[in-house]
One Martini backbone bead per residue (centre of mass of N, CA, C, O) as a GRO file, in nm:
protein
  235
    1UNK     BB    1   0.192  -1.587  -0.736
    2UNK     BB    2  -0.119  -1.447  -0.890
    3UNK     BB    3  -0.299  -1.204  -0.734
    4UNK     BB    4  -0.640  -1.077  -0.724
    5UNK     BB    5  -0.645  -1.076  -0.414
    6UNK     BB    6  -0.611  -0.918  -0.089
    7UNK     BB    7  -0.910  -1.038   0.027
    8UNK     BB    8  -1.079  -1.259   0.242
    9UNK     BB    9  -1.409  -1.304   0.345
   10UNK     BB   10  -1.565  -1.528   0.604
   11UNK     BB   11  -1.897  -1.525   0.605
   12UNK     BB   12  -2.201  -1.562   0.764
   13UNK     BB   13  -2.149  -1.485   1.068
   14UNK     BB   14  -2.337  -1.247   1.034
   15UNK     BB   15  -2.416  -1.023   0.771
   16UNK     BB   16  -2.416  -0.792   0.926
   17UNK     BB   17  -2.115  -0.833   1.000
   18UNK     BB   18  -1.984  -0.839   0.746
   19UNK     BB   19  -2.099  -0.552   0.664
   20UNK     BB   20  -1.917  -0.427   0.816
   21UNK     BB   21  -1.597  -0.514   0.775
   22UNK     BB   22  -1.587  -0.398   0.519
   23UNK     BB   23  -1.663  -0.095   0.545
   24UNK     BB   24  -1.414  -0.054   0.764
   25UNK     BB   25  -1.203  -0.085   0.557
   26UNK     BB   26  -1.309   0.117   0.343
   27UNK     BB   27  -1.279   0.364   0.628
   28UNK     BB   28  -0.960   0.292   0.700
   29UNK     BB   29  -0.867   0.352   0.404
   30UNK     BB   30  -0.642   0.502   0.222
   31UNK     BB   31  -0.829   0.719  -0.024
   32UNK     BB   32  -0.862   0.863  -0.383
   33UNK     BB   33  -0.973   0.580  -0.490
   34UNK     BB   34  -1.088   0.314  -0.612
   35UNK     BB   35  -0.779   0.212  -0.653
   36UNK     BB   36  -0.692   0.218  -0.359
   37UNK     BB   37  -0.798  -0.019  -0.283
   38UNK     BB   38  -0.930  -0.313  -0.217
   39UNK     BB   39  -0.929  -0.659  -0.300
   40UNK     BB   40  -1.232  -0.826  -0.245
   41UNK     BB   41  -1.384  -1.102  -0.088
   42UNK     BB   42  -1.686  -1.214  -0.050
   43UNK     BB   43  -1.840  -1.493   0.175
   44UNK     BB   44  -2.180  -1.514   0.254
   45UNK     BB   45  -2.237  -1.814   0.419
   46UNK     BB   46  -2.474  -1.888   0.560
   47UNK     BB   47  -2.473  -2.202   0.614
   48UNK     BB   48  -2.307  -2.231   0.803
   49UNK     BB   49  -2.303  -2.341   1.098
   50UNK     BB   50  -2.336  -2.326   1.436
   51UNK     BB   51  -2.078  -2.256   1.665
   52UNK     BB   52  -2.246  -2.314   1.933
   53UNK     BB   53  -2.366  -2.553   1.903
   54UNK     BB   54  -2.130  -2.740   1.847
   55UNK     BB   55  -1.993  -2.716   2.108
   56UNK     BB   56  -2.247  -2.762   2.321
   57UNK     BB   57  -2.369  -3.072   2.106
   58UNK     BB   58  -2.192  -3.169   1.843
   59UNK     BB   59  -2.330  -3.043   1.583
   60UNK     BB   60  -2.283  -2.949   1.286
   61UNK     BB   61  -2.042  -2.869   1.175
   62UNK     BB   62  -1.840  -2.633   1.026
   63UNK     BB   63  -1.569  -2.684   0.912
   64UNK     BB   64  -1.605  -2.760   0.596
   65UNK     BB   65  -1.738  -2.488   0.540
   66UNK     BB   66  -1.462  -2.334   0.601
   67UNK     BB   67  -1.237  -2.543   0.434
   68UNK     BB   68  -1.421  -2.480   0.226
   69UNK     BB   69  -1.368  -2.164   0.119
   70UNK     BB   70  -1.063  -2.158   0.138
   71UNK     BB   71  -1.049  -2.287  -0.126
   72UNK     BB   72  -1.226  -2.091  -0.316
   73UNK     BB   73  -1.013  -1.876  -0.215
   74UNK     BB   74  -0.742  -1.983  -0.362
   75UNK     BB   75  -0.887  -2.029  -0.640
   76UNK     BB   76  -0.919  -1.673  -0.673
   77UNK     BB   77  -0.650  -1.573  -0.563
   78UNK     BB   78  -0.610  -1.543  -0.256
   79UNK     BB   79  -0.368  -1.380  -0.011
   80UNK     BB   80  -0.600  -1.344   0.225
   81UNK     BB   81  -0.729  -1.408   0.551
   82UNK     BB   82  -1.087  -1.376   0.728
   83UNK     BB   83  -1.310  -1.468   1.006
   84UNK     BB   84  -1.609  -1.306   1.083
   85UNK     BB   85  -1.557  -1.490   1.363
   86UNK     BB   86  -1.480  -1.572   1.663
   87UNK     BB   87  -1.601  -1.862   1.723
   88UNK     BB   88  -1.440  -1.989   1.485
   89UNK     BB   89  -1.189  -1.979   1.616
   90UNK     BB   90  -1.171  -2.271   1.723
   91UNK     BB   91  -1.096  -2.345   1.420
   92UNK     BB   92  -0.796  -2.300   1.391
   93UNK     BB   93  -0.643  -2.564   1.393
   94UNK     BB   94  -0.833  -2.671   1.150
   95UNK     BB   95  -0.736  -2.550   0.935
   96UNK     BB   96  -0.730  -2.592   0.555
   97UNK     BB   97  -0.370  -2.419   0.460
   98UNK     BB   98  -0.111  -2.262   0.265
   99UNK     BB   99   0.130  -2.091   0.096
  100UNK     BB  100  -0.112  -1.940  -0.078
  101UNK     BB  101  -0.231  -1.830   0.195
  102UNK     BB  102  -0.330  -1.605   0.471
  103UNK     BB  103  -0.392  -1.606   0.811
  104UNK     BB  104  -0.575  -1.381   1.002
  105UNK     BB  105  -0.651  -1.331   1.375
  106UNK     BB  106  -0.890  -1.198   1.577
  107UNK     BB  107  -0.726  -1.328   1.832
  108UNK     BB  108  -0.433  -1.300   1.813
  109UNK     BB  109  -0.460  -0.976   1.783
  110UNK     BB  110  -0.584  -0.899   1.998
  111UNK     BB  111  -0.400  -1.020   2.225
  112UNK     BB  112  -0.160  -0.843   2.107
  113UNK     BB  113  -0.283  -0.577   2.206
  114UNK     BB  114  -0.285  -0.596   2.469
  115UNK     BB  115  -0.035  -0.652   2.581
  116UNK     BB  116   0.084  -0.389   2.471
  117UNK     BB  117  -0.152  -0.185   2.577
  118UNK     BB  118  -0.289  -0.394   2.840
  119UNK     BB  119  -0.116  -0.613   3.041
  120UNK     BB  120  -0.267  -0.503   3.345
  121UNK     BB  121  -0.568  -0.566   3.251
  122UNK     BB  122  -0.908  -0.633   3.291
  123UNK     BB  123  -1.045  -0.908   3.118
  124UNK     BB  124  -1.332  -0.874   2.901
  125UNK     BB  125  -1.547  -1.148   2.738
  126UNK     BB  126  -1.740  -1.041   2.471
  127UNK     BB  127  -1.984  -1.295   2.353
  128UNK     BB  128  -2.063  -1.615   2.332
  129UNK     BB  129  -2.068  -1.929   2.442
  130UNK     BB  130  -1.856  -2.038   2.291
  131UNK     BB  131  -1.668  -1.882   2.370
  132UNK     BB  132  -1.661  -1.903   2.659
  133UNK     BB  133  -1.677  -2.251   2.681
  134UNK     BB  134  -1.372  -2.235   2.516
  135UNK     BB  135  -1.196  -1.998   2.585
  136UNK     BB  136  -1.063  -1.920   2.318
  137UNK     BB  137  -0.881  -1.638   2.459
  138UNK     BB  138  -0.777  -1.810   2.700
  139UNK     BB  139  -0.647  -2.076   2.513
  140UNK     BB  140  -0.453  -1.885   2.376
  141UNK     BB  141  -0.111  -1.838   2.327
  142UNK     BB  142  -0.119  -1.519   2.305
  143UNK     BB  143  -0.225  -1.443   2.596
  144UNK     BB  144   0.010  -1.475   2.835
  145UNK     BB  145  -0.082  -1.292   3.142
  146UNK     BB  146  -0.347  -1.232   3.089
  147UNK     BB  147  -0.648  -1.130   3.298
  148UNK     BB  148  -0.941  -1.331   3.127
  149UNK     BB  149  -1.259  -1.280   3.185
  150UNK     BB  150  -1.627  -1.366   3.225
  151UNK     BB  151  -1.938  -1.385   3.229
  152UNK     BB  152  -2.138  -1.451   3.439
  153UNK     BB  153  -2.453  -1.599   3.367
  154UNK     BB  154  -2.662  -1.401   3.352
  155UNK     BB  155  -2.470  -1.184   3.185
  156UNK     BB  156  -2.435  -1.373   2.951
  157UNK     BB  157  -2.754  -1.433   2.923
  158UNK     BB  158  -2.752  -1.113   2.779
  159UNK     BB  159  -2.546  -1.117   2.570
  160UNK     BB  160  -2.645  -1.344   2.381
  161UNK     BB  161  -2.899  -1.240   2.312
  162UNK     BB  162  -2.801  -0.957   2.156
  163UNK     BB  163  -2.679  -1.096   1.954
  164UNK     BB  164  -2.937  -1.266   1.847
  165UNK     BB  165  -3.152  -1.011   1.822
  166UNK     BB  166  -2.914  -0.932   1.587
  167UNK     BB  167  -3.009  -1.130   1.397
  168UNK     BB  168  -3.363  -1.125   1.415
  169UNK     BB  169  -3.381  -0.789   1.425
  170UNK     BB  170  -3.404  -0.619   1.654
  171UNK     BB  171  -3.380  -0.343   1.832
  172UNK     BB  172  -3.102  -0.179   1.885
  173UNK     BB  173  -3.217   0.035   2.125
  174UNK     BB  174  -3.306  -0.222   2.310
  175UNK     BB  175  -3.021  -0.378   2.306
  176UNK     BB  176  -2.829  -0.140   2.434
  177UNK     BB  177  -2.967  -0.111   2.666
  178UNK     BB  178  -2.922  -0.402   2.783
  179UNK     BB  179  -2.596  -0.405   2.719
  180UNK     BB  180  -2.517  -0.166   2.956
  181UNK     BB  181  -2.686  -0.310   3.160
  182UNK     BB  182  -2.454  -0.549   3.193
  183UNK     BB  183  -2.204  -0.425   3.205
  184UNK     BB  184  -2.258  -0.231   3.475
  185UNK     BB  185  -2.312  -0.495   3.633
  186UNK     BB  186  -1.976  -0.601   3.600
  187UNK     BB  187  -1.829  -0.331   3.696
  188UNK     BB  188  -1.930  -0.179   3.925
  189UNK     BB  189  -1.765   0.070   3.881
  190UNK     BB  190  -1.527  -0.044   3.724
  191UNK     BB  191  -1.354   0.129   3.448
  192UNK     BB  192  -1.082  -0.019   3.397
  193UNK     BB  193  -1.212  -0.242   3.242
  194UNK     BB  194  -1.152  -0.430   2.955
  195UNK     BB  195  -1.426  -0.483   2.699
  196UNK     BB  196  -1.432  -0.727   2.461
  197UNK     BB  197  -1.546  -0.721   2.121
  198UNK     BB  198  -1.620  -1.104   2.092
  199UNK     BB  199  -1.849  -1.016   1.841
  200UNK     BB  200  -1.959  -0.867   1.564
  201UNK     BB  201  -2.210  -0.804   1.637
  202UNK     BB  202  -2.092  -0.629   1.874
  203UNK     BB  203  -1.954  -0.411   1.690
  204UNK     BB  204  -2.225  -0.235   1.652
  205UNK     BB  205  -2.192  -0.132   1.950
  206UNK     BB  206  -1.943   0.046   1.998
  207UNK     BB  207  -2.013   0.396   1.974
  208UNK     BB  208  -2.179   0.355   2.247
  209UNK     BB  209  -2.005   0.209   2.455
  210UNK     BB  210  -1.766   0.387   2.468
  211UNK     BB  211  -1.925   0.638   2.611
  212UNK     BB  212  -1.880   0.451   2.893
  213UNK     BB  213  -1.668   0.240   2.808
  214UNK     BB  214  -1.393   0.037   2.791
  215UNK     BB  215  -1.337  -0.035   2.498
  216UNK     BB  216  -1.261  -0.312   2.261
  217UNK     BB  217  -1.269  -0.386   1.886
  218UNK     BB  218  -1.166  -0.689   1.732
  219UNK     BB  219  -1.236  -0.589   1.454
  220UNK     BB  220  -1.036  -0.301   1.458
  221UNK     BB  221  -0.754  -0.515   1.470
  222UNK     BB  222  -0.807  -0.673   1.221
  223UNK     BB  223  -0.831  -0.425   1.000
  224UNK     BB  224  -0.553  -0.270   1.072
  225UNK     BB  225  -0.379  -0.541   1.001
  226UNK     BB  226  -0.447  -0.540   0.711
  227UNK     BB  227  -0.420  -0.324   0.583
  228UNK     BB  228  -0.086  -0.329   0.614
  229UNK     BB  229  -0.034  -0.617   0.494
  230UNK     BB  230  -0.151  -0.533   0.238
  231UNK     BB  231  -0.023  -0.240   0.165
  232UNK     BB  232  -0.171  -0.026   0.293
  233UNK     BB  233  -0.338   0.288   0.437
  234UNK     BB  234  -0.446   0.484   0.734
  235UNK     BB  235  -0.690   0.678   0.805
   0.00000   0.00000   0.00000
């Protein structure tokens, strides 16, 4: 098969976490023209439904629209695909595509990421409520032993804030504020931790987080494992 691009993205979910992971491809890709550069897709699709609603009151399905996306994506002749949301990661296995077209996962990336490089970490998963109540990380098979846990209700019910304020709109750095001041609750002075950007929203706030916690950003792991798959260069 003659493949028209190099990567498709099914995003909109959401926007503005879409155009992050798109700039930091063309980021951390080596390039000295446009010609070097990847030839990208990009699926905007605002309309999918909220993938934490579906897990936790099973309305609005989300996955027939991520499943006509890859569809899509087939028809416009793309190598491979990635779905700019963790939670969406839930419907891994129920994604419907064939040997013309490839996905890596941002879920089962991160965690051989951590396998090989930090496999003996308390392993903290800053999400949504869904990546939370379904377990997304801990219940995929490329866990190992890592040893993975989210945070307490309370804890949490500030994560999710943040992602949501991310979403409409609200003042950045009132949200980082709010952001550093739950995981330092979480940390209790122990820098050990290592704390997973399990949520696009939140990978926008990956370079002044890392500046306090050890931090490791799922979206950075996803993007430079692709740019290597599809043949290109690391920045």
């Amino acid at each position: 098969m003659e493949y028209v691009y190099d990567l498709g993205i099914i995003g909109g979910m959401g926007p503005e976490a879409t155009a992050e992971i798109f700039k930091r491809i063309i980021d951390h890709t080596k390039a000295f023209r446009d010609q070097d550069h990847m030839k990208i897709c990009v699926l905007n699709n605002t309309s999918i439904p909220d993938r934490t609603a579906y897990i936790e009151n099973k309305i609005n399905n989300p996955l027939p629209k991520i499943n006509e996306a890859i569809r899509d994506l087939i028809t416009l002749k793309t190598r491979c695909f990635i779905i700019a949301c963790n939670t969406a990661h839930y419907f891994e296995d129920m994604l419907v595509y064939d040997d013309r077209i490839k996905f890596f996962s941002i879920v089962s990336e991160t965690l051989d990421y951590i396998n090989k490089f930090y496999p003996t970490k308390k392993v903290y998963i800053l999400g949504t409520n869904g990546t939370k109540n379904a377990m997304i990380y801990s219940n995929n098979p490329h866990k190992g032993s890592l040893d993975i846990t989210y945070p307490e209700d309370n804890s949490q019910k500030m994560v999710m804030k943040a992602i949501t304020d991310t979403k409409n709109g609200t003042s950045k750095n009132e949200i980082l504020t709010s952001l550093k001041e739950t995981i330092k609750e979480i940390s209790n002075g122990n820098m050990e931790y290592l704390f997973v950007l399990a949520c696009t929203e939140l990978s926008l706030y990956k370079n002044d987080l890392e500046k306090d916690f050890f931090v490791l950003d799922a979206m950075d792991i996803l993007i430079e494992k692709v740019i290597t798959e599809c043949g290109y260069e690391l920045k």
